[in-house]
N, C-alpha and C positions, 0 to 999 in steps of 0.2 A: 513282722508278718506272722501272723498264727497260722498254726496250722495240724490239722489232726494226721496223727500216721499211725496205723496199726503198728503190732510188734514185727509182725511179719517183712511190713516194708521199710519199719525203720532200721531192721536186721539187715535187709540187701542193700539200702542208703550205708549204711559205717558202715560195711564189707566192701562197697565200691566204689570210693570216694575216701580220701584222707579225713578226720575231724574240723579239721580247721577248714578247709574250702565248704562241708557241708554246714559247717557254721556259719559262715558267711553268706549261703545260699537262705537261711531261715531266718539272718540277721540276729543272731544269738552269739554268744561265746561258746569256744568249744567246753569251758567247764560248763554251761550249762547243758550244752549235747550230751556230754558225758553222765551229767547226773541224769538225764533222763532215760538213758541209757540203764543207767544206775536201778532207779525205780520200776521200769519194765522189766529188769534182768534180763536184757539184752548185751550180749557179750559184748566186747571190741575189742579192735585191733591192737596185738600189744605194741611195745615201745618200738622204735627200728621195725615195724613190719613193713609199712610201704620202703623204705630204703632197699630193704632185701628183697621183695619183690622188682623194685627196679632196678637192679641190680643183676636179676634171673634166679637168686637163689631158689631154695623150698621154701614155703611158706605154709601153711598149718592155718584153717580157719575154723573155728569155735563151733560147733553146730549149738543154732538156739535151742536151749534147755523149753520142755512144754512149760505152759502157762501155770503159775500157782494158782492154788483155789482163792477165790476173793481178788484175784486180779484183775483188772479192767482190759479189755481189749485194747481200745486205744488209749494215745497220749496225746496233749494239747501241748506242741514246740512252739516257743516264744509266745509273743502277747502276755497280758499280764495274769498273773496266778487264779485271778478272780473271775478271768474269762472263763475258766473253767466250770466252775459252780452256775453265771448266770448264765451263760449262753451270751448271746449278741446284745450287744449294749442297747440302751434308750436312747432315741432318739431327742432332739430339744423339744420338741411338741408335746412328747410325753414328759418330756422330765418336767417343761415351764407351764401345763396343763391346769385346770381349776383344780385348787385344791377342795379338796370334800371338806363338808363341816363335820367339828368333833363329836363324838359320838358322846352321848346323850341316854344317861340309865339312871333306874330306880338306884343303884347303891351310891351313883355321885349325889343324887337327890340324899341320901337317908345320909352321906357324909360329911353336909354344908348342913343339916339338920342337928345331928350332934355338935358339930364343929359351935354353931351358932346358937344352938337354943330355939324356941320355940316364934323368939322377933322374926318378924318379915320370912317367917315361911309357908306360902301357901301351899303347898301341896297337904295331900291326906296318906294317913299312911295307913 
């Protein structure tokens, strides 16, 4: 399942929710929650934090550090790496679509012209 989440709300998703359940919510691993986690510099919950919350202890949560410059707003959780850059896939229509014919220029003309010599070249240059 893809899915885009700001920093914002992927900070109150790992704050309220264990790694491993919200992993299984976006059908990912939680290593891979973690590193994306990782890449927005979005804190998480250290080791034994839910434990000790359920538990009653104190618990201590991380305020999100602001955004670095050059950062992206959002992240794209699960789906594949490449969703990212294209956006929504092609459809079969487009992908099994007419293909165009090859493109057609004076310098493939002037390169079958050297390649070959002067036989069977009709163009003028």
């Amino acid at each position: 399942m893809r899915n885009w989440q700001s920093r914002e709300s992927l900070y109150d998703l790992v704050w309220s929710n264990p790694m491993t359940k919200l992993a299984q919510q976006f059908k990912i691993s939680d290593v891979a929650l973690s590193k994306a986690c990782a890449k927005m510099y979005v804190p998480v919950p250290p080791r034994g934090y839910w434990v000790r919350k359920a538990a009653g202890k104190s618990t201590h949560q991380i305020p999100l550090p602001p955004r670095p410059p050059g950062l992206a707003d959002d992240i794209l959780i699960g789906g594949s790496r490449y969703d990212a850059y294209y956006g929504q896939r092609l459809s079969e229509e487009e992908i099994l679509g007419p293909i165009p014919p090859p493109p057609r220029h004076f310098w493939h003309e002037l390169g079958l012209f050297w390649k070959y010599g002067f036989v069977g070249y009709g163009g003028q240059i």
